[in-house]
C-alpha positions in Angstrom: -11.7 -68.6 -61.4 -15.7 -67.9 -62.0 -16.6 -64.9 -63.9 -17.8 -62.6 -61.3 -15.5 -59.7 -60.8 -12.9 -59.5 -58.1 -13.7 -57.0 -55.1 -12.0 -53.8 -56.0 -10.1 -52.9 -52.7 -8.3 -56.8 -52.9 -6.8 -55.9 -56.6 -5.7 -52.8 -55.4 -4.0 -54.7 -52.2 -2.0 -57.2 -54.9 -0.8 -54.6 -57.0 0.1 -52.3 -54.7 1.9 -54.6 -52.7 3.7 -56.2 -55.6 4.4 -52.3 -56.8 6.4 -52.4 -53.4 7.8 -55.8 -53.5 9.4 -55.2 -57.2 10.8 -51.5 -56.6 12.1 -52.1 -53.3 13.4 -55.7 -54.7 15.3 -53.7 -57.1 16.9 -50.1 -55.3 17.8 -53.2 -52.0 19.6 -55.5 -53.9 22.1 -52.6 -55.2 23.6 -52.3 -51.3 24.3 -56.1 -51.0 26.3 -56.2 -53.9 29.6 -55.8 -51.7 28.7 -58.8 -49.3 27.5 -61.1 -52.3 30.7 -59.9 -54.2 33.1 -61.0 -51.3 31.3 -64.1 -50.7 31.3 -65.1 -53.9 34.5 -63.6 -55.4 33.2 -61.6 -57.9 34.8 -59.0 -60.3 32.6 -55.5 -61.3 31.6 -56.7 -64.2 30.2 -60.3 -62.8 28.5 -58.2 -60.0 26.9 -55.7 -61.8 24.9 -59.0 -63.8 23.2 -59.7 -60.7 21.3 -56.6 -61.1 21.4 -56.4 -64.9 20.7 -60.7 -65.6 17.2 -59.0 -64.0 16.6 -56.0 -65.6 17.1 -57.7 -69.1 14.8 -60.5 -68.8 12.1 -58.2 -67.3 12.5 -55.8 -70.3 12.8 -58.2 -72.9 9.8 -60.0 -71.9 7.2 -57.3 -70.6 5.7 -57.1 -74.1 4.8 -60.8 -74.9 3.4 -61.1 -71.4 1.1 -58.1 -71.6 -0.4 -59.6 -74.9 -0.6 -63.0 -73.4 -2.7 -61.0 -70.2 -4.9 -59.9 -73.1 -5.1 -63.2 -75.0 -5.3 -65.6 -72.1 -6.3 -63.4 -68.3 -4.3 -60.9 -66.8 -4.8 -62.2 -63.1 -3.8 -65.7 -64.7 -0.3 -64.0 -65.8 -0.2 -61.6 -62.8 -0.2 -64.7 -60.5 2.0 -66.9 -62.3 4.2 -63.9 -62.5 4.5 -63.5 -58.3 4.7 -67.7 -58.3 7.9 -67.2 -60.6 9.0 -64.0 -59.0 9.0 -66.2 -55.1 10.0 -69.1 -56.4 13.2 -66.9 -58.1 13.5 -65.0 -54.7 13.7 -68.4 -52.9 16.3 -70.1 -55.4 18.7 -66.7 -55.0 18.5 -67.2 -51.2 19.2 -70.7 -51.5 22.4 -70.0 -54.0 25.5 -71.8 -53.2 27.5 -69.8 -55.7 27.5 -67.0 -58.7 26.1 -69.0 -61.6 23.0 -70.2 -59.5 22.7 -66.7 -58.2 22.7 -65.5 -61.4 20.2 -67.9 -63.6 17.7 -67.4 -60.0 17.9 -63.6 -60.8 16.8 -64.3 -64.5 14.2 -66.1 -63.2 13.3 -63.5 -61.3 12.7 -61.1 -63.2 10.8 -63.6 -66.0 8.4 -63.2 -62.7 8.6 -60.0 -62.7 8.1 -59.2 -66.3 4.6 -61.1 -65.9 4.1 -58.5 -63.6 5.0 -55.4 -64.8 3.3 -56.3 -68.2 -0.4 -57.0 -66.5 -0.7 -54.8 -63.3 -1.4 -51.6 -64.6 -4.2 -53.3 -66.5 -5.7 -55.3 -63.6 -5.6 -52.2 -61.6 -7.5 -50.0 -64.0 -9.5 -53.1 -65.3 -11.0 -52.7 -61.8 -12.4 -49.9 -61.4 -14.7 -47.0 -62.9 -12.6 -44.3 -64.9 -13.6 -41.8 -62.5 -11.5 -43.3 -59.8 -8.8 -44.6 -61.8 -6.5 -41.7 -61.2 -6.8 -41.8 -58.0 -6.1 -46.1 -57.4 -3.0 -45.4 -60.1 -1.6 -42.3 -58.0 -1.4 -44.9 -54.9 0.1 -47.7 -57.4 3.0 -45.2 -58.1 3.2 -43.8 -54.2 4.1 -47.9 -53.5 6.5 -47.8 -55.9 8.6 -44.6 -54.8 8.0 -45.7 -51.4 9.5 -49.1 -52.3 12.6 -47.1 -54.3 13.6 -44.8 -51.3 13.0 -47.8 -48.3 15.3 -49.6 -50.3 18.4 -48.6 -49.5 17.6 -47.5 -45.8 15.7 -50.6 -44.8 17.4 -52.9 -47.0 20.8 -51.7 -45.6 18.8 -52.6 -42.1 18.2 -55.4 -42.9 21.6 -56.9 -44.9 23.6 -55.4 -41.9 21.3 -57.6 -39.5 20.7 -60.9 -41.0 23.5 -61.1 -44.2 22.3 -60.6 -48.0 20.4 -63.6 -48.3 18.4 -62.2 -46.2 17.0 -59.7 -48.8 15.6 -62.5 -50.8 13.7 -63.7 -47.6 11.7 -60.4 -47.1 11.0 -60.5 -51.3 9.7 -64.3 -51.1 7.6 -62.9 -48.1 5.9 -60.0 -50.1 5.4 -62.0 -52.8 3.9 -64.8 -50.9 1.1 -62.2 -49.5 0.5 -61.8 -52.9 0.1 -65.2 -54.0 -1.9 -66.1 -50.9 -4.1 -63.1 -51.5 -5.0 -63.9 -55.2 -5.7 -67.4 -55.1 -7.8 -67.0 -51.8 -9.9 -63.8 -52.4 -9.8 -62.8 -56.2 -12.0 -64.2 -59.1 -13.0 -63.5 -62.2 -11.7 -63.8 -65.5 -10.5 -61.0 -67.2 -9.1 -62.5 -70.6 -10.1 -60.9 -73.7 -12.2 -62.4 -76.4 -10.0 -61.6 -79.8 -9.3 -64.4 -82.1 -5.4 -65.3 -83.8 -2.8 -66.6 -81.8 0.1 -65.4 -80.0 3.1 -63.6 -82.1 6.0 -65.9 -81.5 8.5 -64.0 -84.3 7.4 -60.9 -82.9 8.1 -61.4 -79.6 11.5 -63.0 -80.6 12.0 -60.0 -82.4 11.7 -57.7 -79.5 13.1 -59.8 -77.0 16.3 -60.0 -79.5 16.2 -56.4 -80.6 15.9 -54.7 -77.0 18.5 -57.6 -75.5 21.3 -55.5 -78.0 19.9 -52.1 -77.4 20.2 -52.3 -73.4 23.0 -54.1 -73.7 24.7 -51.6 -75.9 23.8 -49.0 -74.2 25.4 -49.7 -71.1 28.6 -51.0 -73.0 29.0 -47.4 -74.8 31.3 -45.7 -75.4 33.0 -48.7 -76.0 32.8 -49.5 -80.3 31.3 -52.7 -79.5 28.8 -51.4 -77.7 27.7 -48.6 -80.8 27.6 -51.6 -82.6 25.1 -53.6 -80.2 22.9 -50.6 -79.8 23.3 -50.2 -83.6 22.2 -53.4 -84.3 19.6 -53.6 -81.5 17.9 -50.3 -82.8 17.6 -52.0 -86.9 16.2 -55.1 -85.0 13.5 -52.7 -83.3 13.0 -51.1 -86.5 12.5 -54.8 -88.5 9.9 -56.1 -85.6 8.0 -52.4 -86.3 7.9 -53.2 -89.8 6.5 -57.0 -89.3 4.3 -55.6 -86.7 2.2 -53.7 -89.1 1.7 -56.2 -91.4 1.5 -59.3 -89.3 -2.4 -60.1 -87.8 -1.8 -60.7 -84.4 0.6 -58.4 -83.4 2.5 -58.1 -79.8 2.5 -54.7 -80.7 -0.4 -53.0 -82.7 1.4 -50.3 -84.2 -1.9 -48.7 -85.1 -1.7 -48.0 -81.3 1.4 -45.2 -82.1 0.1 -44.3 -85.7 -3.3 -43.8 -85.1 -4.0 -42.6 -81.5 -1.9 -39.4 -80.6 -2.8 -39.6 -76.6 -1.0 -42.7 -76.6 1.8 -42.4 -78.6 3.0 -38.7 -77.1 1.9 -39.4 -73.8 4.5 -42.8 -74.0 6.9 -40.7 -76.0 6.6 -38.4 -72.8 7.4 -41.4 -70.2 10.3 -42.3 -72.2 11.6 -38.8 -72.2 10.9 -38.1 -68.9 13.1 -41.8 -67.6 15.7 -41.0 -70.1 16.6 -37.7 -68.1 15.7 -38.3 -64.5 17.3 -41.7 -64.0 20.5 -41.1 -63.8 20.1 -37.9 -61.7 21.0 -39.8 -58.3 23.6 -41.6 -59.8 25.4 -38.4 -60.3 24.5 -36.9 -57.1 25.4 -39.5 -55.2 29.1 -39.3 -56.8 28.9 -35.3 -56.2 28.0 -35.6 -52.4 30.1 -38.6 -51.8 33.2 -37.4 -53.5 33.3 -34.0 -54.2 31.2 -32.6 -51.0 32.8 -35.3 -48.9 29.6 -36.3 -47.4 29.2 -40.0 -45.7 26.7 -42.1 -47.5 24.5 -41.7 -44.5 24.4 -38.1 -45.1 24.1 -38.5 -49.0 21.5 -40.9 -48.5 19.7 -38.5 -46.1 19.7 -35.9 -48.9 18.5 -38.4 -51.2 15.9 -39.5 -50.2 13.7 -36.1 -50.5 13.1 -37.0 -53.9 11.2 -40.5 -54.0 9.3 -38.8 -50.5 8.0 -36.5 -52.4 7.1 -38.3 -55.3 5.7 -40.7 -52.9 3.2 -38.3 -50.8 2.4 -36.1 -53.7 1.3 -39.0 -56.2 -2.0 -40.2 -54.6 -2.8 -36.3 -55.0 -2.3 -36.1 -58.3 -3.5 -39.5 -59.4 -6.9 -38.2 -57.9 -6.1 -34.6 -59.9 -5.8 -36.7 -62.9 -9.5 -38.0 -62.3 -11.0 -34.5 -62.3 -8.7 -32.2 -64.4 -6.7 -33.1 -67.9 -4.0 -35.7 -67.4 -2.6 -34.0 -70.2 -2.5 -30.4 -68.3 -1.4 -32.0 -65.1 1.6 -34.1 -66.8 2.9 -31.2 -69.2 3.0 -29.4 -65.9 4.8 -31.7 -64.0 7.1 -32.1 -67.0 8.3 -28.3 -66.9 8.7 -28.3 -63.0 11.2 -31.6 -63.7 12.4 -29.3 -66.2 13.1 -26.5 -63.3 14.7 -28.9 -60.9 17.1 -30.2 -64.2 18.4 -26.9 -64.5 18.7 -26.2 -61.1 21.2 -29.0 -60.5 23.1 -28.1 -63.8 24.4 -25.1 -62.0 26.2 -26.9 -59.0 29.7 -26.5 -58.1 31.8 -28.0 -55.2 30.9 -24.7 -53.3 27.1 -25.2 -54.0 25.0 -24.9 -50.5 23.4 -28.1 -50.2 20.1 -26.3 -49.7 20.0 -25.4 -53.3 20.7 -29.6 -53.6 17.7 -30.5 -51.5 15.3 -27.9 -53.4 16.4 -29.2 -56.3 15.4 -32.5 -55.7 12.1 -31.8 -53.8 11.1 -29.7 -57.0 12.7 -33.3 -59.0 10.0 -35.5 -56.5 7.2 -33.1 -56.8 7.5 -32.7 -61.3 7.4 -36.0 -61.6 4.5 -36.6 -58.9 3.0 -34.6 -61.0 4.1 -36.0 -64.0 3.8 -40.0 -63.5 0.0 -40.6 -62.2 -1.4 -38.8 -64.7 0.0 -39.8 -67.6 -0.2 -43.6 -67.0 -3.9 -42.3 -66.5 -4.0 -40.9 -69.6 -2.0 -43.5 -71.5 -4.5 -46.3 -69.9 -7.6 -44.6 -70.8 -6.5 -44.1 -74.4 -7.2 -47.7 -75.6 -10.1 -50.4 -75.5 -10.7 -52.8 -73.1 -8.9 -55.5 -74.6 -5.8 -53.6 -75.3 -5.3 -52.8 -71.5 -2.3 -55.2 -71.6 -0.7 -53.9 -74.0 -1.0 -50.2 -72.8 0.6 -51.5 -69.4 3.6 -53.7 -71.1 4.7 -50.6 -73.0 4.7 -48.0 -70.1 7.0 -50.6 -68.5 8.8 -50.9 -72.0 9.3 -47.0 -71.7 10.6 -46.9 -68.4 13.2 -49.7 -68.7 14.4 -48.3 -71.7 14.8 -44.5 -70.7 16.4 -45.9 -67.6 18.9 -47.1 -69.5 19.1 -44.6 -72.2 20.4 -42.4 -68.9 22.7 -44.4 -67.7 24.0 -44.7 -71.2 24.5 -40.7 -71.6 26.2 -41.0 -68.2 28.9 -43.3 -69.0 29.5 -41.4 -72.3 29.9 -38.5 -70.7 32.2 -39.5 -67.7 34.3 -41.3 -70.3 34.5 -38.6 -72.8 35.9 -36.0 -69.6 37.4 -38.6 -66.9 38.7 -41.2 -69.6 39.6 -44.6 -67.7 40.3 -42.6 -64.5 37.8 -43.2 -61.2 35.8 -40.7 -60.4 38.2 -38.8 -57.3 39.3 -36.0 -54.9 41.8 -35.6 -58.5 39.3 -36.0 -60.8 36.2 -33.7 -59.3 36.5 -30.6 -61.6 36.3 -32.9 -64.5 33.3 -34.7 -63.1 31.5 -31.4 -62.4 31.9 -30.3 -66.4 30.5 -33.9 -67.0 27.6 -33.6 -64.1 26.6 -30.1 -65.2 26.5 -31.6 -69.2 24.3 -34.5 -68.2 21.7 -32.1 -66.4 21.6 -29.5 -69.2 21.0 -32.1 -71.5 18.0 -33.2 -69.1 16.9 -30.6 -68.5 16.1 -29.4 -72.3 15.3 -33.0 -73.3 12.1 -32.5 -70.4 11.5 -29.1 -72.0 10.6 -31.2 -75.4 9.0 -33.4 -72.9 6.9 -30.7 -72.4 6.1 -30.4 -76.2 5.2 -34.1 -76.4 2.6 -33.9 -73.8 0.7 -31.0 -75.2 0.6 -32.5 -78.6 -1.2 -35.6 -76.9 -4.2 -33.8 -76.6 -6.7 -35.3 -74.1 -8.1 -38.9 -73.7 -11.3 -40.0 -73.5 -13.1 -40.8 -70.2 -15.2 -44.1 -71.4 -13.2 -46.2 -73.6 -15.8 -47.6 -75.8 -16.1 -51.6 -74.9 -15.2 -54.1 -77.7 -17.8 -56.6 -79.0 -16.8 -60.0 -77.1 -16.4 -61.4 -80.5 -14.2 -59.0 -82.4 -11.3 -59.2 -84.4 -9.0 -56.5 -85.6 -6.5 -56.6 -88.6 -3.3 -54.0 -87.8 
């Protein structure tokens, strides 16, 4: 790559496109599960790896590989991210059983962390901060788009051609990426700081967050407390070397010393941990209480990532022009609205009240998401852009989980061992209506986190190509 800068409208081609390819990878892979499960005669729990073997390894490992975007190019590790990510689509197509299936979906999503840890800086890297709102609020319309043509197209598509199929139409999207990068993009966008790269830091996250997620989807079983225990003193002992280590993964000085970053992430983390889970639940309620077909359920759905999708672009380009921190704290208490809204259905509920629910949902977070990914990006130097976009993907992955965990606490605690059923809905409803409540007043301190952010600044202030920092 030469050092002239790559033309705008091409990085925001890649990244929207790979936006796509990894959301709609992830929400399409959930309906094959029952074909890959009979073909290869897999239990629940073997199943449910082919989904979390890539989830884990694109948490674990978003961190290092925004610091190595910093350190070493984020194109580079944007690139060799979609090379790992086809290459792991193309080995899960090929798999001739559940092992192979399994490693190519860790692969996968070693790809994807790549990704996830240097897009968001590419993107903004790009362009002015005037516009950056506007290019991040079509970022995020890709990715809802990608969530809710998941299960529709991807259901197409499995139906048509089988589940290996699937894998086909990833290796495809992330071919036009590839293709696009190497053919049309330039420039070298690695950061001039001295020191190395943090190996016992990163092994410290990696390990720490591996026994967190992993606990938290195990509770409320006492061996997963004691993973999440453990994963959580882990977190706290890669904190502590962190700050006094001199070329951190992590800056902590990022958290301690700039409030619009550290609330605005505390936000993103709130806002995951109680929206996640929210179809999960509904999905059960229309199913099995309401009696719906999945078709219908899906159809009701779907409202939610549509909006999010069609509102986004808006507000990205809001953010540009009016406080991120204004626009996010008020998408925050509309999220807050549609929480409570849902914490009031019964099995008589008209599913009008449902739909509204989840089109104030789509529109809070619209609100919400653009913006304060603006805000969080805009917060630091030049040369910490990867980092900023590791830990906003750190954030997510980890309140989606969070959510899931307070789900299966709470359907354990009321249902026990018993499916959730015809026999079993009044329980479920006790447990539904808990898990929104507790949503919805975790967003209301949501709301509280993004005031106290106060605003970012529009310029941040360009570091001297040979400076080093001590955190």
């Amino acid at each position: 790559m030469n050092n002239s800068p790559s033309p705008p409208g091409l990085v925001l081609l890649v990244t929207t496109v790979a936006a796509f390819c990894t959301a709609f990878a992830n929400s399409s892979v959930a309906i094959a599960l029952p074909l890959i499960g009979t073909e290869f005669q897999l239990g629940g729990v073997a199943l449910n790896w082919v989904v979390t073997s890539f989830v884990l390894a694109s948490s674990i490992l978003v961190m290092p590989m925004g610091r190595l975007g910093d350190l070493y190019g984020r194109q580079r590790i944007f690139l060799w991210g979609a090379i790992l990510y086809g290459i792991g689509s193309t080995a899960s197509f090929l798999a001739p059983g559940a092992a192979w299936l399994l490693a190519a979906r860790a692969f996968t999503g070693i790809g994807a962390a790549m990704i996830f840890g240097t897009a968001t800086a590419v993107l903004v890297a790009a362009y002015p901060p005037a516009q950056r709102g506007r290019v991040l609020g079509i970022n995020v319309a890709m990715v809802y788009f990608g969530l809710s043509a998941g299960p529709s197209l991807g259901g197409l598509i499995t139906q048509t051609w089988g589940w290996r199929s699937l894998f086909a139409v990833h290796f495809a999207l992330a071919l036009v990426v590839i293709l696009t990068m190497v053919l049309r993009l330039r420039g070298n966008d690695k950061e001039h700081r001295d020191g190395g790269f943090d190996l016992v830091g990163s092994a410290l996250f990696a390990g720490g967050l591996s026994l967190l997620l992993l606990g938290v989807s195990s509770l409320p079983s006492l061996g997963g407390v004691g993973m999440a225990i453990g994963g959580t003193v882990v977190l706290g002992l890669f904190w502590f070397f962190e700050s006094r280590t001199k070329n951190p993964i992590l800056p902590v000085t990022l958290f301690t010393k700039n409030p619009v970053f550290a609330y605005s992430n505390i936000a993103a983390l709130i806002s995951y941990a109680a929206t996640f889970a929210v179809a999960f639940f509904l999905a059960l309620y229309l199913e099995v209480v309401r009696d719906l077909s999945p078709a219908q359920a899906g159809l009701i759905l779907i409202a939610q990532p549509l909006i999010q999708a069609a509102f986004s672009p808006l507000t990205g380009r809001l953010s540009d022009k009016v406080s991120p921190r204004l626009l996010a704290s008020l998408g925050m208490g509309v999220t807050t609205a549609g929480l409570a809204a849902l914490a009031f259905l019964d099995a008589s509920t008209p599913l009008g009240w449902v739909l509204g629910a989840l089109v104030l949902l789509g529109l809070g977070f619209a609100l919400f998401s653009s913006p304060n990914t603006n805000a969080i990006m805009g917060s630091v130097e030049k040369r910490d852009l990867g980092i900023a976009s590791a830990t906003v993907s750190t954030m997510r992955s980890v309140g989606m989980m969070l959510s899931m965990g307070m789900a299966l606490v709470l359907l354990s605690l009321l249902l026990g061992q018993q499916g959730v059923s015809r026999a079993t809905a009044d329980a479920f409803l006790i447990a539904q209506r808990w898990a929104f409540g507790i949503s919805a007043v975790l967003c209301a301190a949501g709301i509280l986190a993004s005031q106290a952010r106060g605003n970012p600044r529009r310029e941040p202030p360009a570091a001297s190509p040979h400076s080093s920092e001590t955190r």
